[in-house]
C-alpha positions as CSV (number, residue, x, y, z in Angstrom):
1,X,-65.6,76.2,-205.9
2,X,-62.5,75.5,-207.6
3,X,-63.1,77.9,-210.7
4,X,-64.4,80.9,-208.1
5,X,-61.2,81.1,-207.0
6,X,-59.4,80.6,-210.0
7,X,-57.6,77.4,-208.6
8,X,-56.1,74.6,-210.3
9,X,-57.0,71.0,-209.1
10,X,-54.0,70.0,-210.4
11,X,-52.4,72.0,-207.5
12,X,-54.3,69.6,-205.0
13,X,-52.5,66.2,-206.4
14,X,-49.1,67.8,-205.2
15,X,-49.7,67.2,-201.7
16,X,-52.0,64.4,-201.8
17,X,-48.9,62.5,-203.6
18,X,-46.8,63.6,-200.7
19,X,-49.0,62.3,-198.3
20,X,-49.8,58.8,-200.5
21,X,-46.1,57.8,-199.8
22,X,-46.6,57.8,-195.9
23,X,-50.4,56.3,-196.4
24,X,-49.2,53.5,-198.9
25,X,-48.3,52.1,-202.5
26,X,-52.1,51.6,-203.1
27,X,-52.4,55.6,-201.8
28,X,-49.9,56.4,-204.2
29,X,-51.4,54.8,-207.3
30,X,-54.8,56.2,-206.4
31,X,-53.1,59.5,-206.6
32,X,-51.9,58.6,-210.5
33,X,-55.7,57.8,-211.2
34,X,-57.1,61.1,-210.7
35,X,-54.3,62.5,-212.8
36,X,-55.6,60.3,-215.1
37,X,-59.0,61.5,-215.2
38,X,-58.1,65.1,-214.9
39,X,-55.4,63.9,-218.2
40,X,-58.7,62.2,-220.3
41,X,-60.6,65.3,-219.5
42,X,-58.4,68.1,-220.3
43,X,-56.8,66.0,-223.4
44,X,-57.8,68.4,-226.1
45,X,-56.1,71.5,-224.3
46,X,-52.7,69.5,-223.5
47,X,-49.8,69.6,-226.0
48,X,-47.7,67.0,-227.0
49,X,-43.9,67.5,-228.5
50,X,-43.7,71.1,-227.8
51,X,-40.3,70.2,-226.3
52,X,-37.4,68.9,-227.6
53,X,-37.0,66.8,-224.8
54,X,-40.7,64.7,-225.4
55,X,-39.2,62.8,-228.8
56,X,-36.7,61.2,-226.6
57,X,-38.8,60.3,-223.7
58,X,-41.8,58.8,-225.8
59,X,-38.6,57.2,-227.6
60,X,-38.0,55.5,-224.0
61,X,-41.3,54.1,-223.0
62,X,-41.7,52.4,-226.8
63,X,-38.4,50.6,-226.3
64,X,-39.5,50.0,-222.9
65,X,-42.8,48.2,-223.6
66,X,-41.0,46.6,-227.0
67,X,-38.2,45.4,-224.9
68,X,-40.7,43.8,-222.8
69,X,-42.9,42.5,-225.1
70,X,-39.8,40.8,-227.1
71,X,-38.2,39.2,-224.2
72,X,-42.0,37.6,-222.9
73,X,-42.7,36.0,-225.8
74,X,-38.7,34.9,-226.7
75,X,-38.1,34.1,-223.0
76,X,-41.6,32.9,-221.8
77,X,-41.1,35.6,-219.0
78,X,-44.1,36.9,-216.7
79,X,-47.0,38.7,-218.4
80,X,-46.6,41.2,-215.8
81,X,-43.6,43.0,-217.1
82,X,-45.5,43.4,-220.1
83,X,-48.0,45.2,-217.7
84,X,-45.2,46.9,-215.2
85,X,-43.7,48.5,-218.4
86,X,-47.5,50.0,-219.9
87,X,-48.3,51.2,-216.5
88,X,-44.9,53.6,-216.7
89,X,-47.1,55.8,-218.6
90,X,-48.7,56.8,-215.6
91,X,-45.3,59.0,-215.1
92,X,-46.0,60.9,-218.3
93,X,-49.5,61.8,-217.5
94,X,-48.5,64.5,-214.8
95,X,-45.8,65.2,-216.9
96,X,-47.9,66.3,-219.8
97,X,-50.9,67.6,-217.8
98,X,-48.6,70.6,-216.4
99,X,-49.0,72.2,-219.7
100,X,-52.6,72.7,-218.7
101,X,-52.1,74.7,-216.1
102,X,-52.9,78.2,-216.6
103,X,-50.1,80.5,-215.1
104,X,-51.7,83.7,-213.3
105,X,-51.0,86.0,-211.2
106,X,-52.7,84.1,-208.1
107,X,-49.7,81.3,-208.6
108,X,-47.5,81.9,-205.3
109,X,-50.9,81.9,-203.2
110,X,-51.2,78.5,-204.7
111,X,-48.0,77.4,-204.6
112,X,-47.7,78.7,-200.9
113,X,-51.0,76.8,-199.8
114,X,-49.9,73.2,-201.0
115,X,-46.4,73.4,-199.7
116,X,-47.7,74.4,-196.2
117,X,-50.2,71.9,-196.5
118,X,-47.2,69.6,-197.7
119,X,-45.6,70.3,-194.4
120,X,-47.5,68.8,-192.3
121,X,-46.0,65.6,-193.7
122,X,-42.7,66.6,-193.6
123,X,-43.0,67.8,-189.8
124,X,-44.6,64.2,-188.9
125,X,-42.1,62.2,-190.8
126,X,-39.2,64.1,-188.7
127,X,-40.7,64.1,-185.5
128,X,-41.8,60.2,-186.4
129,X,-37.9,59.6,-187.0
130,X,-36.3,61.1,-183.8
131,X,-39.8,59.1,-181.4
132,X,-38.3,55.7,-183.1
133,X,-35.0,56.5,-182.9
134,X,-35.0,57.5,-179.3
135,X,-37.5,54.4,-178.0
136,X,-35.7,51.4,-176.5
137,X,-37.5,49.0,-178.7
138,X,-37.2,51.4,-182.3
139,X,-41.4,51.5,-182.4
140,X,-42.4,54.9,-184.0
141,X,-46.1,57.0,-183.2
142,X,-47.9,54.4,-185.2
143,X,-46.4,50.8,-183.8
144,X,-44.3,50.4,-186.5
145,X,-41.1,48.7,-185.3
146,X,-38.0,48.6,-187.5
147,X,-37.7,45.0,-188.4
148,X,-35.8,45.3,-191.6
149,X,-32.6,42.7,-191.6
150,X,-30.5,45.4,-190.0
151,X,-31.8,46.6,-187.0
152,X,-29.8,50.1,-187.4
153,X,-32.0,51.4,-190.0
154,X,-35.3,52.9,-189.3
155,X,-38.1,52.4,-190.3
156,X,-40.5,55.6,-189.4
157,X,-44.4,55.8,-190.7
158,X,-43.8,53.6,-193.7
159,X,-44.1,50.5,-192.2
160,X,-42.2,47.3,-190.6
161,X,-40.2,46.5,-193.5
162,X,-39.8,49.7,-195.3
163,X,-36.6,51.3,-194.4
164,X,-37.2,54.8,-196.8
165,X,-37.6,57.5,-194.3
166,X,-34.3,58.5,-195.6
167,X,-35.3,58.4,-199.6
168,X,-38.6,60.4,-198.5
169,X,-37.3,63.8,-196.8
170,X,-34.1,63.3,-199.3
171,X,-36.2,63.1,-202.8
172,X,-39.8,64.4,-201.4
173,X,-39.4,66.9,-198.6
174,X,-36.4,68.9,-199.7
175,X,-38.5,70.9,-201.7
176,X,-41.0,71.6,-198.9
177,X,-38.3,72.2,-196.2
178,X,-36.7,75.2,-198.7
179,X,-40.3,77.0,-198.7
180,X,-40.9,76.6,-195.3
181,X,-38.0,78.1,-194.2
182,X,-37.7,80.9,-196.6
183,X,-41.1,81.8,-196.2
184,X,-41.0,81.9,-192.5
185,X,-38.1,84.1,-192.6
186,X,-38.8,86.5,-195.4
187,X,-42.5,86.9,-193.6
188,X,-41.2,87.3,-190.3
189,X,-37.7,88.7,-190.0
190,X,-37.2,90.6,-193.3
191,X,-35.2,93.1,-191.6
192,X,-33.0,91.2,-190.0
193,X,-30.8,89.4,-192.0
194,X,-29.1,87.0,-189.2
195,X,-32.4,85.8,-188.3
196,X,-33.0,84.5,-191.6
197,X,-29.8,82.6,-192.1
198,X,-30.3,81.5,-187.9
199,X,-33.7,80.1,-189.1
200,X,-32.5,78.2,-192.1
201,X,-29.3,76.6,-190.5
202,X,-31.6,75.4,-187.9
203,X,-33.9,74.2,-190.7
204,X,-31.0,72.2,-192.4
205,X,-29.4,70.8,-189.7
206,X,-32.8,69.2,-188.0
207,X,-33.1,67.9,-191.9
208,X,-29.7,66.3,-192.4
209,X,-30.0,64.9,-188.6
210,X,-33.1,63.3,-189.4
211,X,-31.8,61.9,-192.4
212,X,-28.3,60.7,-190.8
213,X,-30.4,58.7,-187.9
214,X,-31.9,56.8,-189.7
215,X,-29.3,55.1,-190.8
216,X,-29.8,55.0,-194.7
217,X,-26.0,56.1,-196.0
218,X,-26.9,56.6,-199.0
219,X,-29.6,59.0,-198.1
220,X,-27.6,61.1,-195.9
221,X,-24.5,61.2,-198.5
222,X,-27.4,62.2,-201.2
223,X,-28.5,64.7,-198.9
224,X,-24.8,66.3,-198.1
225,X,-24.6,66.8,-201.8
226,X,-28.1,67.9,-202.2
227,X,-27.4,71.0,-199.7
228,X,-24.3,71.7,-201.5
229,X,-25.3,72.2,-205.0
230,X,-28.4,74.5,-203.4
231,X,-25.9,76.6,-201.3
232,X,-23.4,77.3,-204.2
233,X,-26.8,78.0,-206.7
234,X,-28.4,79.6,-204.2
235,X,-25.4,82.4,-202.6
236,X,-23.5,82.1,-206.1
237,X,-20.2,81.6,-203.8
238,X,-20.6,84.6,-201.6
239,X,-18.3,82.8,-199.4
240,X,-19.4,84.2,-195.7
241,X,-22.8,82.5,-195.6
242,X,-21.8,79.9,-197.5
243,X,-18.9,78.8,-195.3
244,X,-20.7,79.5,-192.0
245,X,-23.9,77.3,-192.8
246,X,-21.4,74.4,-194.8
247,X,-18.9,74.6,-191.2
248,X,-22.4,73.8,-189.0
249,X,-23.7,71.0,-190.6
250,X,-19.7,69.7,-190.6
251,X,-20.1,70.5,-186.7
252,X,-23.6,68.6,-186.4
253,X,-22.5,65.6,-188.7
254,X,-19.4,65.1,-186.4
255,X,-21.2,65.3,-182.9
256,X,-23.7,63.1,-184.3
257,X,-21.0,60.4,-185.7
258,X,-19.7,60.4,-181.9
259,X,-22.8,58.1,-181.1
260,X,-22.4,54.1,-181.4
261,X,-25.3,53.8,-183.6
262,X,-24.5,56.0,-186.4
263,X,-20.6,55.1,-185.9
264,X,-21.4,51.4,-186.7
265,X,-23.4,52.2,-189.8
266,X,-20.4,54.2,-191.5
267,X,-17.8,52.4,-190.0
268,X,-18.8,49.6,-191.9
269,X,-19.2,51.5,-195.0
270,X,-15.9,53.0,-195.0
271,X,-14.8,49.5,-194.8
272,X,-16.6,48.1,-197.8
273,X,-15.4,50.9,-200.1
274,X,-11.5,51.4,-198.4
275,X,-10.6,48.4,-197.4
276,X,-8.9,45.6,-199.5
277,X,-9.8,42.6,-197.6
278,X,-13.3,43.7,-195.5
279,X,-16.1,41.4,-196.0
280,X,-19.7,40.6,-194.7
281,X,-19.9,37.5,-192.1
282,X,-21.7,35.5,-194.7
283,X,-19.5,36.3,-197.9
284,X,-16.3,35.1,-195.9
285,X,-18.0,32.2,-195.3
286,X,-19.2,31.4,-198.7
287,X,-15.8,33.1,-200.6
288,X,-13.5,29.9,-198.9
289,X,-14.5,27.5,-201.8
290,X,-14.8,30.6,-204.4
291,X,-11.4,32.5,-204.4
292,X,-11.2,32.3,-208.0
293,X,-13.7,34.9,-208.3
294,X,-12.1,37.3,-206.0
295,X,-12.0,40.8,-207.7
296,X,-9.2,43.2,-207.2
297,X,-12.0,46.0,-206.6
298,X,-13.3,45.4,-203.1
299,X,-16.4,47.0,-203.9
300,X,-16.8,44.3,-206.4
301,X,-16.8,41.9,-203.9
302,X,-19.7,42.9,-202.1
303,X,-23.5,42.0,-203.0
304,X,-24.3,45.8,-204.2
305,X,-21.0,44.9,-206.4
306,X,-22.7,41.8,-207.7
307,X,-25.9,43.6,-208.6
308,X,-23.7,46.0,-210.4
309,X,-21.4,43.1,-212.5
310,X,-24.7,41.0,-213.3
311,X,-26.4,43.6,-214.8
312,X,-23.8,44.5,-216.6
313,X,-23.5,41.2,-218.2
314,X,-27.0,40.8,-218.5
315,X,-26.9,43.9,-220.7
316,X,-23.6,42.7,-222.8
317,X,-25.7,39.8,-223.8
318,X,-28.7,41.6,-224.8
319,X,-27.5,45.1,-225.5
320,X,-29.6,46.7,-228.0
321,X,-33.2,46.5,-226.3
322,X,-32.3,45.1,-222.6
323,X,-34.3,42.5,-221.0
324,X,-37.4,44.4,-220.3
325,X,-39.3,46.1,-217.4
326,X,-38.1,43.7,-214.7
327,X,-35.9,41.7,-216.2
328,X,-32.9,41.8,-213.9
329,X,-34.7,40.0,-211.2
330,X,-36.1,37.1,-213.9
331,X,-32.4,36.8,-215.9
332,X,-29.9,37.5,-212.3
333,X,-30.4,33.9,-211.2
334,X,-29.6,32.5,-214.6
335,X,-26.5,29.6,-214.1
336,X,-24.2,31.3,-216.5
337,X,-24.4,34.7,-214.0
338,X,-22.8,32.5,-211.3
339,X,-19.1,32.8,-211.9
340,X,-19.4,36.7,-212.2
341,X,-15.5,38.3,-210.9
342,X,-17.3,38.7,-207.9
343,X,-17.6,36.7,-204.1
344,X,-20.6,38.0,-203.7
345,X,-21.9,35.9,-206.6
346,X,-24.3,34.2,-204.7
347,X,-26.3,37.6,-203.3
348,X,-26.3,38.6,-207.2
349,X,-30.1,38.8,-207.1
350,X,-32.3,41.4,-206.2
351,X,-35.6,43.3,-207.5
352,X,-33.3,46.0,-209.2
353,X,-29.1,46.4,-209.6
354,X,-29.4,49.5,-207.3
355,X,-28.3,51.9,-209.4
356,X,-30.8,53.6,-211.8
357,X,-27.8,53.5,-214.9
358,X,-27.2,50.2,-214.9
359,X,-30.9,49.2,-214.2
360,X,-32.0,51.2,-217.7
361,X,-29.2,49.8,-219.7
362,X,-29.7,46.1,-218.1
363,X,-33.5,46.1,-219.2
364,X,-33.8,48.4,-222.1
365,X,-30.4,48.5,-223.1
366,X,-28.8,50.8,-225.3
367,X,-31.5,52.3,-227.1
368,X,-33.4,53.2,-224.0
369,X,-30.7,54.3,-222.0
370,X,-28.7,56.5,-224.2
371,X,-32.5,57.9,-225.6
372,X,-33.3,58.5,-221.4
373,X,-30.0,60.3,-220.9
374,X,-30.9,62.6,-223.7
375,X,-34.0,63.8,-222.2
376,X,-32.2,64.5,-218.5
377,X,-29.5,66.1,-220.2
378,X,-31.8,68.4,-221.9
379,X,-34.2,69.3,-218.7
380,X,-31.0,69.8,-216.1
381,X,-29.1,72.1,-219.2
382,X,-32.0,73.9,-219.9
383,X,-32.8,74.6,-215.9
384,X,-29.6,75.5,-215.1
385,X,-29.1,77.9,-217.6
386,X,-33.0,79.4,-216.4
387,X,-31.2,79.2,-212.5
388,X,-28.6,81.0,-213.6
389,X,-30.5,83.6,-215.8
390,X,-32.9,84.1,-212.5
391,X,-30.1,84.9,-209.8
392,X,-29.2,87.8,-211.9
393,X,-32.3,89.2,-211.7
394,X,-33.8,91.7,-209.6
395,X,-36.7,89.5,-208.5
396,X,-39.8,90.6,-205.7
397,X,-39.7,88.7,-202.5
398,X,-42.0,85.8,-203.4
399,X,-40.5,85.8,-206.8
400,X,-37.2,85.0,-204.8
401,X,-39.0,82.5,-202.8
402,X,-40.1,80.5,-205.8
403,X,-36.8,81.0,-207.1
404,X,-35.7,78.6,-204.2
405,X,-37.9,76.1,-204.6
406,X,-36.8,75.9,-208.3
407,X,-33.6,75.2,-206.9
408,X,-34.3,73.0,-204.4
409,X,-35.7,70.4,-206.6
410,X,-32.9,71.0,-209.3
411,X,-30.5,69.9,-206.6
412,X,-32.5,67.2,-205.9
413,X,-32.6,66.0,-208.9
414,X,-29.0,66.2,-209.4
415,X,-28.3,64.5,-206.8
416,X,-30.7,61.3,-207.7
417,X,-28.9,61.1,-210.8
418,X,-25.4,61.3,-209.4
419,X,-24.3,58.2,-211.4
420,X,-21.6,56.7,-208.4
421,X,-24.4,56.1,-205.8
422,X,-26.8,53.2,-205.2
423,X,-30.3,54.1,-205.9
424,X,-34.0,52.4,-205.8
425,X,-35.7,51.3,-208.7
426,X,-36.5,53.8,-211.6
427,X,-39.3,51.9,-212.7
428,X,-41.0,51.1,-208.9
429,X,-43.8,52.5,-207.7
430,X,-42.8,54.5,-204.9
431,X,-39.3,55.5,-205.9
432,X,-39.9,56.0,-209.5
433,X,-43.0,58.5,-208.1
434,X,-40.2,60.4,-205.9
435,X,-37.9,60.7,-209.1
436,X,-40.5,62.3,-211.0
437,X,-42.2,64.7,-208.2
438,X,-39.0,66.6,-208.6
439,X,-38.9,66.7,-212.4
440,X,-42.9,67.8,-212.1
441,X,-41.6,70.6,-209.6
442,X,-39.5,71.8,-212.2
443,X,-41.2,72.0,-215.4
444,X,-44.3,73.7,-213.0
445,X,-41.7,76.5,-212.2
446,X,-40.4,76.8,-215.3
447,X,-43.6,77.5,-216.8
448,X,-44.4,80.2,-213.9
449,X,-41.1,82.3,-215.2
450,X,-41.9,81.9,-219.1
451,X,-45.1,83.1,-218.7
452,X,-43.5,86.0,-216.9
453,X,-40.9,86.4,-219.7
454,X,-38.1,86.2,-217.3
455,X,-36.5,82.9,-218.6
């Protein structure tokens, strides 16, 4: 059926991935196997190296898996990260595979079919959010309540004790929301221009709404700069629309900030990065015998500072190859990490620092991060000098609406590797798999305009 019509499978694992991260981490891991087998069986047909970019990122996973292998067997560590760090591979398998594709002139039907179909999740995850955030006792469609340590965050169809609805729309659905709205308007109100921009506003302000409620700040800041860097790509600085959709979400932001919920979430946030002196209830209390590590940065002082400043010393004394896959959460509760410039120094654990830079440099130090950075630099050049090529152009109208998906998941990707922010794990599961949908996005679209000789 599949070669009647002249359609890819690989298409299919697009929204079956977006789906997995609602269903589960197992759901999501499936997912990676049937890349897998579609990788073994087309492995002949796939070429390796054809990009500059591939010598730095094969670089990455051999330091990776050496930096792992080293520090198990000097550091009697868990066998695991020597597992956790081979299984990373499972990234490069889609990433590869793309170059299989064959690009014809059927490609928007495809690309049009799995992002509708993709919708669906994106419609259910936003209508999930607003049911839990408007029921007395914050239980979304499914039962899920939000029982995370702070009550304020959501928790939506991922489950009792995953706050991510946030990450999700943010890194997944951004993409999807883009085509939606474009291709509702450019199929239905062609000729009428304020239609179109009336349809999209409403589009982005039910997004960043949905993303502000559920109380994941980092998200919603993500997202604000997300929409930006798509407006300016997108309008190239025509100022009229640009101004009038940039002045509604300002409106919608500040309406929504007048309720007590979201007002206490970045009330407290301002404090932690603004004020001199704010603190958690628990650091006070622990800080009263521990003055001596009080750092002049607030920031510093608070446990995402401590992640930050162990890490950091985890990586000056192992800089070359880091301390493997992992290896922040085994080396964090170490005795000599106690009297970090921090009062915060007893929450310096965690699975990960929360911030992707300092997570690559901790566990593969220098040779993996600086060989990492390379390959981004080299994708986010090389696709924004193909943006910027394209909105010159004189494209057709699903040309243009493939043109704004390209951008969309540029932004995103921007955005996820805005170095001041906090940030999931690079190497988990489930955010790791949201990085690199949005790096999959691109080189797919990418290839769609090469083959058409446009970029």
């Amino acid at each position: 059926m599949l070669k009647k019509n002249n359609f890819d499978i690989f298409f299919y694992f697009f929204p079956l991935l977006i789906f997995a991260f609602i269903v589960g981490q197992a759901a999501i891991s499936f997912v990676f196997v049937l890349f897998t087998f579609v990788f073994i069986a087309r492995f002949k047909k796939i070429t390796f190296f054809s990009e500059k970019q591939d010598y730095f990122l094969i670089f990455f996973v051999s330091i990776l898996i050496l930096s792992s292998v080293w520090n198990y067997y000097n550091e009697q560590k868990n066998i695991k990260t020597i597992f956790s760090s081979i299984l990373f591979l499972k990234f490069l398998i889609p990433y590869f595979l793309l170059r299989s594709i064959q690009i014809d002139n059927n490609f928007y039907i495809h690309l049009k079919k799995i992002l509708i179909i993709s919708s669906l999740a994106l419609i259910f995850v936003v209508v999930d959010i607003f049911f839990q955030y408007n029921d007395p006792n914050k239980i979304d469609l499914l039962g899920y309540k939000s029982t995370l340590d702070n009550i304020n965050r959501l928790t939506g169809p991922f489950g009792n004790n995953e706050g991510i609805p946030g990450s999700f729309l943010l890194k997944v659905c951004f993409v999807v929301l883009v085509f939606l709205a474009f291709y509702l308007s450019r199929n239905f109100f062609t000729s009428r221009k304020y239609l179109f921009y009336s349809i999209f506003l409403t589009f982005l302000i039910l997004y960043i709404t949905s993303i502000l409620i559920t109380g994941e700040r980092m998200s919603f800041l993500s997202a604000l700069l997300v929409v930006f860097i798509f407006l300016v790509l997108l309008f190239k600085f025509r100022s009229i629309p640009f101004i009038f959709i940039i002045f509604a979400i300002l409106l919608t932001i500040f309406l929504n900030l007048k309720n007590p919920y979201v007002q206490q979430r970045y009330e407290i946030l301002a404090k932690f990065l603004f004020s001199k002196n704010y603190l958690s209830a628990n650091t006070l209390e622990n800080s009263k015998n521990n003055l001596n590590n009080k750092n002049s940065i607030n920031f510093f002082n608070t446990q995402w500072g401590a992640h930050f400043i162990t890490s950091i010393e985890i990586f000056k004394d192992k800089p070359v190859i880091g301390s493997g896959i992992k290896g922040f959460r085994n080396d964090c509760s170490k005795e000599k990490y106690e009297d970090i410039k921090s009062l915060s120094s007893f929450k310096r654990c965690s699975t990960h620092p929360h911030n992707i830079y300092l997570e690559i440099l901790s566990e593969t130090g220098l040779s993996g991060f600086i060989s990492l950075i390379i390959f981004f630099i080299y994708i986010i050049l090389r696709n924004f000098r193909n943006i910027i090529r394209l909105n010159f152009k004189n494209l057709k109208s699903n040309e243009k609406i493939i043109l704004t998906i390209y951008i969309a998941s540029f932004s995103v990707l921007l955005s996820i590797l805005w170095p001041i922010r906090s940030s999931g794990s690079f190497f988990s599961n489930l955010n790791g798999s949201m990085i690199w949908i949005n790096i999959y996005w691109l080189l797919l679209i990418e290839r769609y305009f090469k083959k058409n000789n446009m970029i």
